[in-house]
C-alpha positions in Angstrom: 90.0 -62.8 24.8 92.1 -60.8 23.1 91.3 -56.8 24.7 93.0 -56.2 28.0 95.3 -58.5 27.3 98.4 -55.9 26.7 100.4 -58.8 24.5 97.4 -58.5 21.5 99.3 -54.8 20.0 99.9 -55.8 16.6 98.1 -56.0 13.3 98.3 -58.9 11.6 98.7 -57.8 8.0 100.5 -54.7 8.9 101.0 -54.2 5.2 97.4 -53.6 4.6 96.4 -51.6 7.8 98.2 -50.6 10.9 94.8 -51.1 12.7 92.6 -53.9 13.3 89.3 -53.8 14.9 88.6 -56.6 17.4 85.2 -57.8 19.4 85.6 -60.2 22.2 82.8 -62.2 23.3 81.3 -63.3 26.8 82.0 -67.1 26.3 85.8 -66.0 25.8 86.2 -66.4 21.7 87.3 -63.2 19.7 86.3 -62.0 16.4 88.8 -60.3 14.6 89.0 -58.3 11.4 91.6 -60.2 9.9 92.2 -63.5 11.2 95.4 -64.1 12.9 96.5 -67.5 11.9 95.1 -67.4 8.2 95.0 -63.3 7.7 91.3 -63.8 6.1 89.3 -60.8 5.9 86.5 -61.1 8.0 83.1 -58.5 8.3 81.8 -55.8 9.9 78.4 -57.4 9.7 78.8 -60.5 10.8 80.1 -59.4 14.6 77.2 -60.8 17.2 76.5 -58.0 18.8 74.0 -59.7 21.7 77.6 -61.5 22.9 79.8 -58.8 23.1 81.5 -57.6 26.1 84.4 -55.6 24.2 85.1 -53.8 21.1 87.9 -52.0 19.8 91.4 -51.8 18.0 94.3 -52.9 18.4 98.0 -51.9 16.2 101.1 -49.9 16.6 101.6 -51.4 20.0 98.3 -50.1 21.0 94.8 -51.1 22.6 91.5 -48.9 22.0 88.3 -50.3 22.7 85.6 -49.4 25.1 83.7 -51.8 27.5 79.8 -53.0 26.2 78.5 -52.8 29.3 79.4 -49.7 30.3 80.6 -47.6 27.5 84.0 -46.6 29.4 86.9 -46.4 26.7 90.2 -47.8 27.5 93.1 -46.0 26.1 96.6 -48.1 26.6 94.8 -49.7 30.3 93.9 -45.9 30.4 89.9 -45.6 31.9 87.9 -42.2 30.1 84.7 -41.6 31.5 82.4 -38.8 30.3 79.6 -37.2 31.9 77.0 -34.0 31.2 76.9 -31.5 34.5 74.3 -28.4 35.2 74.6 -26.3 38.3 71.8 -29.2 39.7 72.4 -32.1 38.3 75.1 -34.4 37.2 74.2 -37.0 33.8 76.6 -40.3 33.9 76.6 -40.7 30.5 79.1 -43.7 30.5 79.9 -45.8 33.8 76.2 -46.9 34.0 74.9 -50.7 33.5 73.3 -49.6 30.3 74.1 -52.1 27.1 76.6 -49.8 24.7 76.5 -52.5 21.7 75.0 -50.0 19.2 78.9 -50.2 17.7 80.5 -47.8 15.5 83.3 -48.7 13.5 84.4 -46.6 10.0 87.9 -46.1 8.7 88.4 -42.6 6.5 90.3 -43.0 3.6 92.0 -40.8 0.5 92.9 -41.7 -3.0 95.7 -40.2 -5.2 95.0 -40.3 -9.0 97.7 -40.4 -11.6 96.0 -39.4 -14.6 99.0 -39.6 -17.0 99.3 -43.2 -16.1 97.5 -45.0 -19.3 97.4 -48.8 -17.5 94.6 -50.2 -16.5 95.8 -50.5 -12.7 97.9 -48.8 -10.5 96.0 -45.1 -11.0 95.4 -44.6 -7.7 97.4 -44.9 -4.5 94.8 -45.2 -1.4 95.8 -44.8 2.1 94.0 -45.0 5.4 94.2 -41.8 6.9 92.2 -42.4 10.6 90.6 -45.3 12.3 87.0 -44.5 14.1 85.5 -46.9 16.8 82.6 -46.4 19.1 79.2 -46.0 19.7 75.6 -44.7 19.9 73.2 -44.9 22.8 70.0 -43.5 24.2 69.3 -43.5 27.7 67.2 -41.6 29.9 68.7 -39.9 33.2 66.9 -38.1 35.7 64.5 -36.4 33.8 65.9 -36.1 30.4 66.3 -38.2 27.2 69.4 -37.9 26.2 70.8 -39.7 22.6 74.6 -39.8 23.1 76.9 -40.7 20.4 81.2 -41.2 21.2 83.8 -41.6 18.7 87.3 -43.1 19.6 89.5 -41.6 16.2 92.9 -42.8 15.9 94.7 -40.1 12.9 97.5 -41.5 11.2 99.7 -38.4 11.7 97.8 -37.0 14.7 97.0 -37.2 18.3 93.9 -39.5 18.9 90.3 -37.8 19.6 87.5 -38.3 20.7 84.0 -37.2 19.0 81.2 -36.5 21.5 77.6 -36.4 20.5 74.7 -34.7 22.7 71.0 -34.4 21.8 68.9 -33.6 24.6 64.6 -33.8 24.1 64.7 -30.3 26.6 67.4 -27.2 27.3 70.1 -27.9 29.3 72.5 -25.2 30.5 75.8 -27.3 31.1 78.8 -29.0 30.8 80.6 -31.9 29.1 82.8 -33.4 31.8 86.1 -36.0 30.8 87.6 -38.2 33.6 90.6 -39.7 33.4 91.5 -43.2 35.9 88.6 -41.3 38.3 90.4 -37.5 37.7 88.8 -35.0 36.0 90.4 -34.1 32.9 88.7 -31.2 31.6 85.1 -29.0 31.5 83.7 -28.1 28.8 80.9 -25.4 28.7 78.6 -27.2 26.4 74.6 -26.0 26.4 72.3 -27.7 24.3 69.1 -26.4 22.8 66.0 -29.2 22.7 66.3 -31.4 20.3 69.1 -30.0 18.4 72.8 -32.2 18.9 75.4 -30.3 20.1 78.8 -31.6 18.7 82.7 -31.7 20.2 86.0 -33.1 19.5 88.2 -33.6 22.3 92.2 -34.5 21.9 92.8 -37.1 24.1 95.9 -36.3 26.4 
């Protein structure tokens, strides 16, 4: 396996993408976006899903990916856990046994056009410009349904984020809560309205 093994930091066709996403497997193979060895392009599609354990990137001398049976995103061997909290009740919305691999997994890109330029190829100039892994999940906790959506997004020039996605099928009057290795990072006041998704970004520190 190639995820929580801190060695596995590098893309392997730098040239083309500083980022590479990665799924490791129960019976110990990986799937990789671009093959090591013979730097093929391999897809999106074809990751098995039902044998997943992990799921991230990995570039820059970096790991992201987040845990399938859990949800909990590892950030450099750095554990984030998030939870929804009302003056009653507390919703684990990662940490559980619940099976995350509903995976997410988009790059956004931009294209510069040179419109004086009368050949055939080389008008445009395109350029990665963030990396976006993660996932989508709904679970039912305590007495709500909740469908819960996170984003791990990785800007070229920026610090990473995270994209947190609530919808809630009644009114909750809370908070999104962010632990860090066990600590609480931050609380965010956060109510949602039934039915309706309620959206944040969160800089990861």
């Amino acid at each position: 396996m190639i995820l929580g093994n801190p060695s596995y930091n590098r893309s392997p066709v730098p040239t083309l993408q500083s980022f590479i996403w990665v799924a490791d497997y129960y019976d110990g193979t990986s799937f990789l976006e671009y093959d090591s060895k013979t730097k093929k392009n391999n897809s999106y599609y074809e990751i098995e899903k039902d044998k997943l354990i992990y799921f991230g990137l990995i570039g820059e001398g970096s790991q992201v990916y987040f845990d399938v049976a859990n949800g909990i995103f590892q950030l450099n061997s750095h554990r984030i856990m998030i939870s929804y909290k009302t003056d009653n009740q507390e919703y684990p919305l990662t940490g559980r046994t619940f099976l995350y691999n509903d995976i997410i997994q988009y790059k956004d890109s931009s294209s510069d056009a040179n419109i004086l330029n009368k050949k055939e190829q080389g008008n445009f100039d395109s350029r990665i410009e963030q990396y976006n892994i993660g996932y989508k999940k709904q679970m039912y906790l305590v007495d709500a349904n909740i469908n819960f959506q996170c984003i791990l997004t990785i800007p070229f020039k920026d610090s990473p984020y995270l994209q947190i996605k609530i919808t809630s099928d009644k009114d909750l009057d809370g908070k999104i809560v962010i632990r860090t290795d066990g600590i609480v990072t931050e609380e965010l006041h956060a109510p949602l309205k039934e039915n309706m998704s309620g959206n944040l970004n969160w800089i990861i520190r």
